[in-house]
N, C-alpha and C positions, 0 to 999 in steps of 0.2 A: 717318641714317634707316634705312638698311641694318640697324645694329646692333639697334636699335630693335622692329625688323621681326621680326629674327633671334628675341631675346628674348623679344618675344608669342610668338611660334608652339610655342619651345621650350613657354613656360607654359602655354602651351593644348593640347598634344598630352599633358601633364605631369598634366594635373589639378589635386587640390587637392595643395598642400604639407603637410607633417605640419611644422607649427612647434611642437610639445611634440618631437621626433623628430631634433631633428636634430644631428649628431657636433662639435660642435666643434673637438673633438680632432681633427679629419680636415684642419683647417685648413693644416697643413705649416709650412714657409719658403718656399715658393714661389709660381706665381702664385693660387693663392687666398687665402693669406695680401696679396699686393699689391692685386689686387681690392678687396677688404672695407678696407683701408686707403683705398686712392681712392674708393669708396662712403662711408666714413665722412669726406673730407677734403670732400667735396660742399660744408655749408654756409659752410665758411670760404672756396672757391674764389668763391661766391656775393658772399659780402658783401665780402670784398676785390675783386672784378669792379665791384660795383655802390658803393661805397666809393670808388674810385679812379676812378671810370669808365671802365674799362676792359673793354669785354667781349671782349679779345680773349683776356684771364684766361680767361674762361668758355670759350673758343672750343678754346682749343688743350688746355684740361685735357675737355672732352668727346672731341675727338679721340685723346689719349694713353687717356680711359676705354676707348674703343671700338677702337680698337688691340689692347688689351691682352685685351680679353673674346674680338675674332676669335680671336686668337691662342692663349687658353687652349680656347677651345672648338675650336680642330683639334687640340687636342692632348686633349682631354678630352671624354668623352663625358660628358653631363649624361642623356638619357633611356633610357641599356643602362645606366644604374649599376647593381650588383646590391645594392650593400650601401647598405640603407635610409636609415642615417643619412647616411653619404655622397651620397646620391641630395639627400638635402632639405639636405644643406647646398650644393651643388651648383645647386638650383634655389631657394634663397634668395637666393643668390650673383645668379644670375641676373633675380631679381624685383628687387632693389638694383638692377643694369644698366638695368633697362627703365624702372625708375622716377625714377631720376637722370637719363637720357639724355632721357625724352619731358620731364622738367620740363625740363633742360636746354631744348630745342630750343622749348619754349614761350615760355618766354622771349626768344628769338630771333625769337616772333611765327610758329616752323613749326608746323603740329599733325602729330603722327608721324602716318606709314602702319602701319598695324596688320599688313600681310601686303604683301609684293614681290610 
């Protein structure tokens, strides 16, 4: 939920995103490039969870999400970026995050806290 939390606030402090605007190219080999890989692996973690009946699928891959986002965001700043398209691919990055984790946790029957 923590992460969750983290996430709204960035995007609310952040504004709009410029989704016409944003660098792809800035994506790297590292952890933004992993990010957007675990944002994009979301619905197959879903239907192999709810498939198998296993939600502990669902469980431990939100926690590896949310690990991974703490972790890039003390190492990255998302709202000093100066360079724009970096900024928005940054805070796209981050709208993936909030949007995977709060369905995540919905599912689970939690409703995320918007702000800690």
């Amino acid at each position: 939920m923590y992460t969750y939390a983290r996430a709204n606030s960035i995007l609310e402090k952040a504004g709009e995103i410029d989704w016409d605007n944003i660098d792809y190219s800035k994506t790297g080999e590292g952890t933004r490039k992993r990010l957007l890989w675990l944002i994009g692996k979301y619905p197959w973690i879903l239907s192999t969870a709810a498939d198998n009946l296993s939600p502990e699928v669902l469980a431990s891959y939100l926690i590896k999400l949310a690990d991974e986002f703490n972790r890039w965001y003390g190492e990255e700043s998302v709202l000093r970026e100066e360079d724009p398209g970096l900024r928005n691919l940054k805070l796209a990055i981050t709208y993936g995050i909030r949007h995977v984790i709060g369905h995540g946790l919905r599912i689970f029957g939690i409703e995320p806290l918007p702000h800690i």
